[in-house]
C-alpha positions as CSV (number, residue, x, y, z in Angstrom):
1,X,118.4,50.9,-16.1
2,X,114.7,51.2,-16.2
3,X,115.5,51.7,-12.1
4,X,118.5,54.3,-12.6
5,X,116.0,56.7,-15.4
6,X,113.2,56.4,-12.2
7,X,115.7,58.0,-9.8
8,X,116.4,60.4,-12.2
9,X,113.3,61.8,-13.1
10,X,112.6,62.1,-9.3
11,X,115.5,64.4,-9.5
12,X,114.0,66.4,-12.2
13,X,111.2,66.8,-9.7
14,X,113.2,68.3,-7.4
15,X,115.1,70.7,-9.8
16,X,118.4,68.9,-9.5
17,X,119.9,67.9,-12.8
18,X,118.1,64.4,-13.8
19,X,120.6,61.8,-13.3
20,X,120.0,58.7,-11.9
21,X,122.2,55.8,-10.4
22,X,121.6,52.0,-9.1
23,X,124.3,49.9,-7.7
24,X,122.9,46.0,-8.4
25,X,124.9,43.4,-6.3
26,X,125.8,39.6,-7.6
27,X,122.9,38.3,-6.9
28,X,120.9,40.9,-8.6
29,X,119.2,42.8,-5.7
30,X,119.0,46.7,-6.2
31,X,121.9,47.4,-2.8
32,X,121.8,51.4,-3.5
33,X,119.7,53.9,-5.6
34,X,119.3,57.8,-5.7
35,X,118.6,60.9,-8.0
36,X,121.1,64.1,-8.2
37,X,121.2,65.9,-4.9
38,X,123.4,68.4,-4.8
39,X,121.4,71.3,-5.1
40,X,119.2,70.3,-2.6
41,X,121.9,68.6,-0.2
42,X,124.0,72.1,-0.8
43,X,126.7,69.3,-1.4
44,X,128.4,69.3,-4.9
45,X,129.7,65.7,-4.2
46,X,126.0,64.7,-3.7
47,X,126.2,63.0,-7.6
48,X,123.6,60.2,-7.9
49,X,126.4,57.4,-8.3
50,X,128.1,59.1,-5.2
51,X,124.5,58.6,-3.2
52,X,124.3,55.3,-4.8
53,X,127.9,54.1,-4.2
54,X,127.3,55.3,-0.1
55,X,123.9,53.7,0.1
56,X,125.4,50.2,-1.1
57,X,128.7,50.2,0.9
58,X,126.6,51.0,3.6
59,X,123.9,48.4,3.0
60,X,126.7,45.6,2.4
61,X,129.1,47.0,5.5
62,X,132.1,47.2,3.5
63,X,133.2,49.8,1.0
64,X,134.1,47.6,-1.8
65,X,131.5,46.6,-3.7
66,X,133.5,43.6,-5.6
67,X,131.0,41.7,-8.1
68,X,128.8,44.8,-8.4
69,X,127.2,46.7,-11.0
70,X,126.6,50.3,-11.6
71,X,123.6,51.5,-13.8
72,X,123.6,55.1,-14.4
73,X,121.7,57.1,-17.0
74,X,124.5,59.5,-18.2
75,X,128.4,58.7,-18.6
76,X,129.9,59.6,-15.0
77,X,132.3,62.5,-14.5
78,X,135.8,62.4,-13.1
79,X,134.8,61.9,-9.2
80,X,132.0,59.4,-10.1
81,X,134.5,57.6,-12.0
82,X,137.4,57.5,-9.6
83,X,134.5,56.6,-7.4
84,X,133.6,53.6,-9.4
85,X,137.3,52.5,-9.3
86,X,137.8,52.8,-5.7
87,X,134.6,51.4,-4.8
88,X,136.1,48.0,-7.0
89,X,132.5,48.0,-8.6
90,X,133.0,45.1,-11.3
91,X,130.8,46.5,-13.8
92,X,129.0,49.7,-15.3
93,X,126.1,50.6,-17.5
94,X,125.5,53.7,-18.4
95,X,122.8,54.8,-20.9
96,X,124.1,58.3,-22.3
97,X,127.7,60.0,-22.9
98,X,128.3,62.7,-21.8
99,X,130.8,64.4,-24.6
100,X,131.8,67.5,-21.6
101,X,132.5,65.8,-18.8
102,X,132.4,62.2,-19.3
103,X,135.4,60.5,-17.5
104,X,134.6,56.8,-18.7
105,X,134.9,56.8,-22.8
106,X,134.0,60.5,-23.8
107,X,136.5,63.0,-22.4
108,X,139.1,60.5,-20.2
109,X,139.1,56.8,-19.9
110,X,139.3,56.5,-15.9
111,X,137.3,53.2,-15.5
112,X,139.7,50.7,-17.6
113,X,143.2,52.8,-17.7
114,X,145.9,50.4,-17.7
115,X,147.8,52.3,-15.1
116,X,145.2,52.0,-12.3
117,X,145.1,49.2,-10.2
118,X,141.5,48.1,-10.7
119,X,139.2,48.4,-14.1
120,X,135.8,47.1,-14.7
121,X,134.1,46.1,-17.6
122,X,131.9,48.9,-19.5
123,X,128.8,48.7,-21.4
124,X,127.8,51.9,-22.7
125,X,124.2,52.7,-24.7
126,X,121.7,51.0,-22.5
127,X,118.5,52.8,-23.1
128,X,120.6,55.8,-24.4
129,X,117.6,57.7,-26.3
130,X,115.5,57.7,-23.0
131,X,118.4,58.7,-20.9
132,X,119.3,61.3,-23.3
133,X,116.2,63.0,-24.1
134,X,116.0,63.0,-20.3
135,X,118.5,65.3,-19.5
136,X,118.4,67.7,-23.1
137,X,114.4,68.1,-22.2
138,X,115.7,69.3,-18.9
139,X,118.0,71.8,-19.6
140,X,116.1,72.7,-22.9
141,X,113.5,73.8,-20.8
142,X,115.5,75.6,-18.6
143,X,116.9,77.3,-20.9
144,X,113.7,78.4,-21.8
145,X,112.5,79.7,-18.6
146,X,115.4,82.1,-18.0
């Protein structure tokens, strides 16, 4: 996670919302990292988990990532999540919910529904204050500035 809050403050550098995302494979070898993008990419798919999710598929040659994990600093939204689930990522950790937009326990439960044909196990709270104060500071301050 410590990896996943680094990407994300690089974000924040860049004036993207500071979200963070790193795909770890079985053998515990960071396969795919990145910040928020899509401001800067002018591409609204351009989520960190997205970039992440790309970056290991592409690293590994295939585009399921079976016996993965996902670390990501704030609850993912509905594409991230159906991301997750298509990309047959075994396992996520994510630090902060999201109680808008989160698509994994807060608003929808996309990553273990019973009616899809793949769910992964789900560990939520992993550094959650960090993660948390993270993003408020960010849009506290830019709230401020406008």
């Amino acid at each position: 996670m410590s990896e996943a809050l680094s990407q994300a403050e690089l974000a924040a550098v860049e004036n993207e919302v500071p979200v963070g995302a790193v795909v770890i494979s079985s053998d515990n070898e960071i396969i795919g990292a990145a910040g928020n993008r899509p401001i800067g990419s002018s591409d609204p798919t351009a989520h960190a988990e997205i970039l992440a999710i790309r970056s290991a598929a592409s690293y590994l040659g295939n585009y399921r990532l079976t016996g993965t994990t996902l670390y990501t600093t704030v609850e993912p939204c509905v594409m991230c999540a159906g991301a997750i689930v298509n990309a047959r990522i075994s396992r996520l950790v994510f630090g902060t919910r999201d109680p808008r937009f989160g698509a994994v326990i807060s608003r929808f439960r996309l990553c273990d529904n019973e009616e899809l044909n793949h769910r992964l196990e789900i560990v939520a709270g992993v550094l959650e204050d960090k993660c948390r104060d993270l993003i408020q500071d960010f849009f506290r301050e830019r709230r401020r500035l406008t």
